[in-house]
C-alpha positions in Angstrom: -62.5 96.3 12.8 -62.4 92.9 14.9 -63.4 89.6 12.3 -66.4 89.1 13.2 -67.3 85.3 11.9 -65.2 82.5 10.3 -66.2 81.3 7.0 -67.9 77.8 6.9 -66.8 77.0 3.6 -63.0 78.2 3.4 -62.1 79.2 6.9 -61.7 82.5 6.3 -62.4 85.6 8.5 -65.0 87.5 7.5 -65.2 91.4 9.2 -67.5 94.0 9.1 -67.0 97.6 7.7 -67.6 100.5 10.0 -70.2 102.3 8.0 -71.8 99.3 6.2 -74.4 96.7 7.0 -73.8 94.0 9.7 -76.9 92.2 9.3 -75.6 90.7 5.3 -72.1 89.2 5.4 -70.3 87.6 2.4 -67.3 86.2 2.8 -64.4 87.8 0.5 -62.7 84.7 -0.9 -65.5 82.3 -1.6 -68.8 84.0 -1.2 -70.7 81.9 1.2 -73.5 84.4 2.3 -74.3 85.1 6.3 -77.2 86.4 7.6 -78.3 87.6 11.7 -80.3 85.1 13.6 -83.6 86.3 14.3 -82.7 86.7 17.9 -79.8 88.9 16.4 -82.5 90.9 14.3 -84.8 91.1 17.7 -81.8 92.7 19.7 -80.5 94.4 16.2 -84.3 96.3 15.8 -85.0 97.0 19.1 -81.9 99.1 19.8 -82.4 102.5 18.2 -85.9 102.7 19.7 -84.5 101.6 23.1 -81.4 104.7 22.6 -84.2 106.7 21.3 -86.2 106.4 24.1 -83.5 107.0 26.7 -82.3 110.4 24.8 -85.8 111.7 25.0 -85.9 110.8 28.9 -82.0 112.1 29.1 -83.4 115.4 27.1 -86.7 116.2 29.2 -85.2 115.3 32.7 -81.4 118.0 32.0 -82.3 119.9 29.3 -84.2 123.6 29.2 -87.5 123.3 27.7 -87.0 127.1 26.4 -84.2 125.1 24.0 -86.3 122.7 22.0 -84.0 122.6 19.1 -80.8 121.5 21.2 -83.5 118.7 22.5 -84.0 117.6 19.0 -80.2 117.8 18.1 -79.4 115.7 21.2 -82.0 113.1 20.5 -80.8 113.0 17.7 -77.2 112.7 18.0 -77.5 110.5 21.1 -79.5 107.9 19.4 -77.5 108.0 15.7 -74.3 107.8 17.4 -75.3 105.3 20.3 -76.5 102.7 18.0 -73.2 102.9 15.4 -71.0 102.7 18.8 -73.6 99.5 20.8 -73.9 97.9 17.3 -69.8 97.8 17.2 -69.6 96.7 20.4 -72.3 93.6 20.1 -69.9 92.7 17.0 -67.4 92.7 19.0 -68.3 90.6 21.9 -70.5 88.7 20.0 -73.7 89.3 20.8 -74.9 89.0 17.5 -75.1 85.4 16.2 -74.6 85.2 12.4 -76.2 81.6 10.6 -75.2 80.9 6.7 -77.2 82.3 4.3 -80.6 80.2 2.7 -81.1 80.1 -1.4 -81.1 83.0 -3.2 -82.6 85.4 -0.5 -80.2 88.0 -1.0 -79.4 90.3 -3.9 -76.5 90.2 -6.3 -74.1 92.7 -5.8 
């Protein structure tokens, strides 16, 4: 996975799993705790409802109303998947803006 941010404290990269969180980052040497903007949370909410809403359109418009269950499996699917692969891809190109963590607003780990 690309580094997503540099570390204020230590200059180190700090990169994001593929199957974990990207809205909590810590970086691995020194700890220092980074959190999404809240335009980053706006775009970072709004994205599975947006991929939702598309699949259902995508599902009604090409898809044989006598086959509701492969309408629910591609909603599904389309949505889950979509938002793993757009959510990699803001990482990537940065499109999600990470600021340094406040106090103790996250949990120990």
């Amino acid at each position: 996975m690309k580094k997503v941010i540099r570390c204020d404290l230590c200059d180190a990269w700090i990169d994001s799993r593929l199957f974990s969180g990207i809205t909590h980052l810590r970086c691995p040497k020194c700890g220092m705790r980074y959190q999404l903007e809240p335009a980053s949370i706006k775009r970072h909410s709004m994205l599975p409802i947006a991929l939702c809403l598309l699949a259902l359109f995508i599902s009604y418009r090409f898809i044989d109303s006598s086959q509701p269950m492969l309408k629910v499996i591609f909603v599904l699917c389309f949505s889950g998947g979509g938002t793993l692969i757009v959510n990699r891809l803001f990482l990537k190109y940065g499109y999600y803006q990470y600021e340094s963590g406040k106090g103790d607003s996250y949990h120990e780990k």
